[in-house]
C-alpha positions, 0 to 999 in steps of 0.5 A, spaced: 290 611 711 297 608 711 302 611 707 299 612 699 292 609 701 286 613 702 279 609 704 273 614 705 270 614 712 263 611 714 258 613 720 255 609 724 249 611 729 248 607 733 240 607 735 237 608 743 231 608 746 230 615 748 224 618 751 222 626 751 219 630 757 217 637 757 217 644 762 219 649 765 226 650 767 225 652 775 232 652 777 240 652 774 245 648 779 251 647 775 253 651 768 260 651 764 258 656 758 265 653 755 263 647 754 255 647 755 254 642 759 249 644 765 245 641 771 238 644 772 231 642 775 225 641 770 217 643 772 214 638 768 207 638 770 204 634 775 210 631 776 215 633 782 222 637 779 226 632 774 233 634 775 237 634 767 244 633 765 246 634 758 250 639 753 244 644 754 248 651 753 247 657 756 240 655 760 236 660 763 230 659 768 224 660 766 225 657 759 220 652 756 224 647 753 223 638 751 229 634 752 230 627 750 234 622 752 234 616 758 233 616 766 240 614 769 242 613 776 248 617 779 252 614 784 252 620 788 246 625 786 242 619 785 236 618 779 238 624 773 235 625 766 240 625 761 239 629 755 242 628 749 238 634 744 233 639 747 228 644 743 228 650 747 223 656 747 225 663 750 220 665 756 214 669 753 210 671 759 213 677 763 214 673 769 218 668 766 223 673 762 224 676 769 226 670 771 230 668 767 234 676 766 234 675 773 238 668 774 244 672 771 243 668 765 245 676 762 252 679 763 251 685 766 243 684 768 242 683 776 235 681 779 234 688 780 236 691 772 233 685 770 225 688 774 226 695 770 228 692 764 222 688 764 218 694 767 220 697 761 219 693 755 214 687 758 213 681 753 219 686 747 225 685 753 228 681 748 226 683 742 230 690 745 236 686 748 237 683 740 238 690 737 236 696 740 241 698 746 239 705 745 232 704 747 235 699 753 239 705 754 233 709 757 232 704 764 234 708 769 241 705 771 244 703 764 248 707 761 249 707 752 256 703 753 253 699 757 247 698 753 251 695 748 256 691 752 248 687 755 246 687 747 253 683 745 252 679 751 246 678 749 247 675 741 253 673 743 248 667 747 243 667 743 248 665 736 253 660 740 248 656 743 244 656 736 250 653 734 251 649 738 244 646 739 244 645 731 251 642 732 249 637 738 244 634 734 250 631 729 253 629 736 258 635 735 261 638 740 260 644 744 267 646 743 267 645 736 260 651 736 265 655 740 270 656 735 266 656 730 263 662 733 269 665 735 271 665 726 264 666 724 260 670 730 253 670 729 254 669 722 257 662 723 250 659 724 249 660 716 255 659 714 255 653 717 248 651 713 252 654 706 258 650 708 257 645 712 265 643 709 267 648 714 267 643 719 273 639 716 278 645 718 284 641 722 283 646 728 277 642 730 278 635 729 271 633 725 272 628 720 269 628 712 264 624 714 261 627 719 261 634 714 259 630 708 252 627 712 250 633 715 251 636 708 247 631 705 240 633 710 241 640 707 240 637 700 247 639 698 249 635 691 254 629 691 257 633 686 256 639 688 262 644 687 263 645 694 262 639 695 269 637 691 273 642 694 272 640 701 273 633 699 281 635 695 282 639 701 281 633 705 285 629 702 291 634 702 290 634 709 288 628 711 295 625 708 300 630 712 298 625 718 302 620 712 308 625 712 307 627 706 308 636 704 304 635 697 301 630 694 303 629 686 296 631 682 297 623 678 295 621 685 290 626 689 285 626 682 284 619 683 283 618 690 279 624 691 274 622 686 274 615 690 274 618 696 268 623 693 264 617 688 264 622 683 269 623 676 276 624 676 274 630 670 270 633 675 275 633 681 281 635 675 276 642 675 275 644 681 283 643 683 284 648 678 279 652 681 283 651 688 289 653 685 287 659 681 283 661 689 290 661 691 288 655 696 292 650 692 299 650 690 300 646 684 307 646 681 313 641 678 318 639 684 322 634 680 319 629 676 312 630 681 306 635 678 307 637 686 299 639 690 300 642 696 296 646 701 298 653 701 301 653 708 305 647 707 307 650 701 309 657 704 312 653 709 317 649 706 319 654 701 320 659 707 324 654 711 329 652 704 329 660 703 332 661 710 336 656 711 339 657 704 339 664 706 344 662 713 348 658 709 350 663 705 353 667 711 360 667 709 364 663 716 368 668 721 374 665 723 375 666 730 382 667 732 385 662 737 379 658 737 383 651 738 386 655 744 379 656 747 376 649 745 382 646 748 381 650 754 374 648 754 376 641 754 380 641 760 374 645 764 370 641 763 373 634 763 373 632 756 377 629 751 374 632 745 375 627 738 378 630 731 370 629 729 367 632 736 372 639 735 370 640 728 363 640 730 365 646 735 369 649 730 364 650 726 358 651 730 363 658 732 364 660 725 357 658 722 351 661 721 348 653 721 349 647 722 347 639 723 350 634 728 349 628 727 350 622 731 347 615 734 348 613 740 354 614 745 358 618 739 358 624 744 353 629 741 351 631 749 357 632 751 359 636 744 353 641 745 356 642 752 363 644 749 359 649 744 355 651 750 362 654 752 364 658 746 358 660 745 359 663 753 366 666 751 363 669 745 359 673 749 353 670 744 346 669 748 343 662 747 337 658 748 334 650 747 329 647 744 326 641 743 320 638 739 316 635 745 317 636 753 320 629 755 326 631 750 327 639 752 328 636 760 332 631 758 336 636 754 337 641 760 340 634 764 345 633 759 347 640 758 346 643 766 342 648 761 335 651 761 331 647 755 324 649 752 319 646 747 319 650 740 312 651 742 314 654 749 320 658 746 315 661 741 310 663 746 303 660 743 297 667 742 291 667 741 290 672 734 283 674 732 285 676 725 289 669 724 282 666 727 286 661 732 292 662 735 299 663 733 306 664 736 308 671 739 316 670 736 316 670 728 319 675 724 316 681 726 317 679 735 324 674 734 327 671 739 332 674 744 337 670 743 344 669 738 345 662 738 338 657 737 341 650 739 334 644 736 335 637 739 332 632 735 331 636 730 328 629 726 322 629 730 320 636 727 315 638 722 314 642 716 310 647 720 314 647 727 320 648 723 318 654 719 316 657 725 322 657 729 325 659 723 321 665 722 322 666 730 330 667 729 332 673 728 337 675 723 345 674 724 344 669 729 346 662 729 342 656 728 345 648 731 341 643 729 342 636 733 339 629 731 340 622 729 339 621 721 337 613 723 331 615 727 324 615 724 321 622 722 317 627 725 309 625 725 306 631 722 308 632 715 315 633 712 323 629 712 326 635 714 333 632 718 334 628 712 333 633 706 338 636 709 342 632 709 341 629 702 341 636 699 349 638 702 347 645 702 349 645 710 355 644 714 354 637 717 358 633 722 356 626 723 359 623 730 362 615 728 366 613 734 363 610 739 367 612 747 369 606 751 364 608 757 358 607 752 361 602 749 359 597 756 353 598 753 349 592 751 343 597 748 349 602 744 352 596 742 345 594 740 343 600 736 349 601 733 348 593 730 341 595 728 343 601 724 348 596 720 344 592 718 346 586 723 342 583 728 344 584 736 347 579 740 340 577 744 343 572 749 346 576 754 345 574 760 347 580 765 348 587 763 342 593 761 339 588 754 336 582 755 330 578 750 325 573 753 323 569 748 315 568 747 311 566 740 304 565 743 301 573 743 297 572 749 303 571 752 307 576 750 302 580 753 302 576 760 310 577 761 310 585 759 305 586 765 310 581 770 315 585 767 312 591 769 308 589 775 312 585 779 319 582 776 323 589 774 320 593 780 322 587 785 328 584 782 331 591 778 329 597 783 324 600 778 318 603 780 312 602 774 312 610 772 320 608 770 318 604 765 315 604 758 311 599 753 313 600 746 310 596 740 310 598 733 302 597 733 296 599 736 293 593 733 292 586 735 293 582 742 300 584 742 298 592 741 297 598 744 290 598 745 290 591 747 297 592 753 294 598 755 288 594 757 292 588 761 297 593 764 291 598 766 288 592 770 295 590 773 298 597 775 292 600 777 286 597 777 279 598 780 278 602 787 272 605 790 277 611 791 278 612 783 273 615 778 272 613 772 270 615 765 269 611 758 271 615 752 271 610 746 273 603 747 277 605 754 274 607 761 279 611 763 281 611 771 284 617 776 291 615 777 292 612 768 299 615 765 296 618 759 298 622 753 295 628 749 295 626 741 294 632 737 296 640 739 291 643 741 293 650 741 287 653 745 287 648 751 289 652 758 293 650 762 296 652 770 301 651 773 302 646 779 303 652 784 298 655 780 302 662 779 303 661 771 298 660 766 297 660 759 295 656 753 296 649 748 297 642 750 301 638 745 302 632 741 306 626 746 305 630 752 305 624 757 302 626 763 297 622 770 289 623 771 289 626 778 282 627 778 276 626 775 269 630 777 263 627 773 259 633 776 264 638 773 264 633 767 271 634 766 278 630 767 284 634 770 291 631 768 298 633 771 303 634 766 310 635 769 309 642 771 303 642 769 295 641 770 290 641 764 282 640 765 280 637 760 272 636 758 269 631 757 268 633 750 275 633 748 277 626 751 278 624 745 284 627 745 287 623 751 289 616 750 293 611 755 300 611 755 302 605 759 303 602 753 306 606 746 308 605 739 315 607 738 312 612 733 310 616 738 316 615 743 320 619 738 324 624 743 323 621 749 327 617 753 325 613 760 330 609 764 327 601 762 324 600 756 319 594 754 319 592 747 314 588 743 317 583 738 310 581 735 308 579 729 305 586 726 304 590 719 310 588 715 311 596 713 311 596 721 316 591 722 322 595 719 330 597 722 327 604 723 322 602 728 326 598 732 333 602 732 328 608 735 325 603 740 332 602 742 335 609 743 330 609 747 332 606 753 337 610 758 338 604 762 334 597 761 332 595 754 328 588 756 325 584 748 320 581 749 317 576 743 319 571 737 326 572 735 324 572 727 320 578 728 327 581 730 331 579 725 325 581 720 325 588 723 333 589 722 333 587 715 327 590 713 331 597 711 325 601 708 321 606 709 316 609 707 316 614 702 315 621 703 312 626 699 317 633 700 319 638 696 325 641 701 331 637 699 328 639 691 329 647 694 335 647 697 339 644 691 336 648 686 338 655 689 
């Protein structure tokens, strides 16, 4: 979907040859319970043991179980049955359940416990261990609490892999089950057959379609309620990846009865029933018949309460604050401009501020100054920014510790929220007076909102960021309806300092933004543009570039470099670069594993990027003494393994190591080559930029601007000379459904 369009999604089902065998399972070698992926051997009879491979939760020796699926050979463990489903069957005779007890398929049941309980209870053990744990109780070293820790154990197994097993036949993924479970408990599985709509939840990633076909095999009308419901909330949430906060009502009924085949009328009832559930909000904003989804509605109304409610904070004049900056200057080496003082000034004295600038206008070296005064006002600070990239890069400018926002907040596990939340909010603020946000256009409504409840009352906000920039992925235009609405005390930076002025890339970006096309002949310096029409051999001089030209002839190694285009499509896109500058940086090897998910085969050593947050995804710390939780959208990091027997991929992040399970590769993708959107907040020494024909709404003034700032030290252009002067006198943007600047200025 781009911008205001919505296409329904189709499934598509590949047909295999599969076949199917039978038995016993006689031994398990290798299990991951998070993610049901097993190793185990099978007696099927009159035939020697089979070793199977497959997402087969919770298998226990002693099981009857038919999988199906294919023969594969690995390279390693040799011939294997791959199984893509299984039908199980519990062991019934008594010795295959003390089998099965005593493999430890149990919490809390041993070999030993695992005779007497079957001594006990026989061919009932498991009807006991379902919902008597007063009767298991009675074997002799089991005491009640322990009884029922076995029971829960017990169910919890029994539920999770029933789910799982039902899900894995619509090829959905064990994590799926597993936090499904986690909301649902063993009620999950009927809630799931009530409402298989469940599964759009954004937390786990399944789309329409899929729900909406295993709807359909339940027998679920096509213009069932339920059905309808799911589908307005879909597009609600689907057009947050647009940037849209709401979506007018003129809008949403249409594209949901398209979305849905089924009459606008009957899409109108069931938003109306949304809204009186209290799952939609429907209100005026302006001229628009505003539908949001309640947290985006909680949000945006939050952020627009506490920013109003921090401008309102009358300013403390602080006296001999000019004799302070001043003193500061001399400290750090610095001649302020008019512009730069009034920005520290006013930071001293409000409660909130936005400083804006483009490149080489000193907001760095501003920030530095409003470090210091914050210091001498004895006012403690902290730094953030959206992404990993941009907080390291803040803490090289300022010589200061920086954070992400999710990292500062603290990402938690609540049973009660049935996912995760941040630590800090309201009731756990943050320790600290002063909160400085770097690239504050890169944020979204819903990390805006809860940095903004994570700040406590009486401190200081700062807000930096660069209007001219593209805004944030997720939903939401937060820099500029800040700025549009006037509400806050704002200091743009203009002047451009002699040392950046050198700069062929700041001159350059400055240029854009005028709406003037940069000089693209320079011959020396830190911009250049190769001129190249034919795609393919665009593509033939980005990996050159990369593989040969700059390391040999500008002393740059290929991990300092970054590919930018403003598509993933065509021969000149992502998907296709990352394919050409995979093969040149780090091709096949015996020593290199590899594993294909969607249409790449990805390779121990590729650059890749998380693309969505996964707030549940544990991480370690390099040298292994912190943990915690949350991965998140545009962390760029390198496979350093990969370990097809474990079945997952271990990625290192700067400081960081993530396992990844197969099941969520999907959430990585390769990041030798990126669009500028997902650049966004970061910078890298030398950046390759594709000027190839593309969508026209790509090929705007903002695309190209970010694409330029982007680059500390060498910018290279590579392309046609027509599609850069197209892209700067492209000046529009795409419309973005908010209602914050509406907020601010009605208050």
């Amino acid at each position: 979907m781009n911008g205001e369009k919505m296409e329904v999604e189709n499934l598509q089902n590949t047909p295999q040859e599969e076949q199917t065998l039978s038995g016993v399972v006689e031994h398990v070698v290798y299990q991951n319970n998070d993610t049901g992926y097993a190793v185990f051997r099978l007696r099927v009879s009159g035939e020697r043991p089979v070793v199977v491979v497959g997402n087969i939760p919770y298998i226990g020796p002693g099981e009857s179980i038919a999988v199906r699926g294919v023969w594969i050979s690995h390279p390693s463990y040799g011939e294997q049955f791959k199984a893509s489903s299984a039908e199980r069957t519990m062991p019934s005779d008594v010795d295959s359940i003390l089998e099965y007890l005593s493999s430890g398929s149990i919490r809390g049941i041993g070999p030993m416990t695992a005779k007497r309980i079957v001594e006990r209870f026989g061919t009932q053990t498991f009807d006991v261990l379902a919902s008597q744990p007063e009767l298991l109780s009675e074997v002799q070293g089991i005491t009640l609490k322990k009884a029922r820790a076995i029971c829960e154990s017990y169910n919890r197994q029994l539920g999770i892999r029933r789910l799982m097993e039902y899900l894995f036949q619509y090829g959905i993924s064990p994590h799926v089950s597993l936090r499904l479970y986690k909301w649902y408990g063993n009620m999950a599985l009927d809630f799931l057959r009530d409402n298989p709509y469940i599964l759009t939840d954004e937390r786990l990633g399944v789309g329409f379609a899929h729900a909406d076909l295993i709807a359909s095999e339940l027998g679920i009308s096509p213009d069932s309620p339920v059905r309808v419901e799911a589908g307005i909330i879909y597009v609600l949430e689907h057009n947050t990846g647009n940037g849209h906060v709401y979506i007018p009502a003129e809008k949403l009924i249409p594209t949901a009865a398209r979305l849905l085949s089924v009459d606008e009328w009957l899409c109108s009832e069931v938003l109306q029933r949304l809204v009186d559930m209290g799952k939609v909000i429907r209100e005026p904003v302006a001229d628009r018949d505003a539908c949001y989804l309640a947290r985006l509605y909680d949000a945006e109304t939050n952020i627009a309460h506490r920013l109003l409610q921090m401008a309102g904070v009358p300013p403390k004049k602080i006296s001999g604050i000019e004799r302070l900056i001043e003193d500061i200057s001399i400290g750090l080496g610095v001649e302020y401009v008019p512009l730069q003082l009034e920005a520290i000034r006013t930071a001293a004295e409000h409660s909130v501020i936005l400083l804006t600038g483009g490149p080489g206008t000193g907001k760095s070296t501003t920030v530095r100054g409003m470090l210091k005064v914050f210091e001498h006002l004895g006012l403690k600070t902290v730094l953030c920014s959206p992404t990993g990239r941009a907080a390291k890069r803040l803490a090289e400018l300022t010589g200061r510790e920086a954070a992400t926002i999710h990292r500062l907040l603290e990402v938690s596990y609540s049973p009660e929220e049935s996912g995760f939340t941040f630590v800090h909010d309201e009731d756990e603020p943050l320790d600290a007076d002063v909160v400085i946000l770097d690239e504050v256009s890169m944020v979204d409504v819903d990390l805006m909102d809860a940095l903004l409840r994570a700040i406590r009352p009486g401190a200081k906000l700062v807000m930096v960021g660069d209007p001219d920039q593209l805004p944030s992925v997720g939903p939401g235009n937060i820099l500029k309806d800040l700025l549009d609405s006037g509400r806050i005390a704002t200091v743009r930076l203009t002047e451009i300092f002699r040392q950046a002025q050198q700069s062929n890339i700041v001159v350059g970006a400055h240029d854009v933004n005028r709406g003037k096309v940069p000089e693209l002949r320079h011959k020396s310096g830190d911009f250049f543009f190769i001129k190249r029409a034919d795609p393919k051999s665009v593509v033939e001089t980005v990996v050159e570039l990369c593989a040969e030209r700059l390391p040999k002839n500008m002393g740059l190694s290929a991990e300092q470099i970054q590919v930018l285009s403003p598509t993933r499509r065509g021969i000149s896109g992502t998907e296709n670069l990352n394919l050409a500058l995979q093969q040149a940086l780090n091709p096949p090897a015996a020593n290199k594993a590899e594993y294909k998910s969607g249409s790449f085969l990805f390779r121990t050593g590729d650059r890749v990027m998380h693309i969505r947050n996964n707030y549940d995804l544990p991480w370690q710390s390099v040298d292994g003494r912190e943990r915690g939780l949350g991965v998140f959208n545009g962390d760029v990091g390198n496979i350093i393994e990969i370990d097809k027997r474990a079945e997952n991929v271990v990625v290192r992040y700067e400081d960081r190591i993530v396992f990844y399970p197969f099941e969520l590769m999907d959430e990585l993708e390769p990041a030798y080559a990126m669009t500028v959107h997902k650049s966004q907040g970061s910078e890298y020494p030398a950046v390759v930029f594709v000027a190839s024909q593309a969508a026209p709404q790509l090929l705007n003034r903002a695309v190209f601007y970010t694409a330029i700032t982007r680059s500390q030290k060498l910018l290279v252009i590579v392309g046609e000379e027509d599609v850069v002067v197209q892209m700067v006198n492209n000046n529009r943007r795409s419309k973005r459904y908010s209602g914050l600047k509406y907020r601010l200025m009605l208050n």
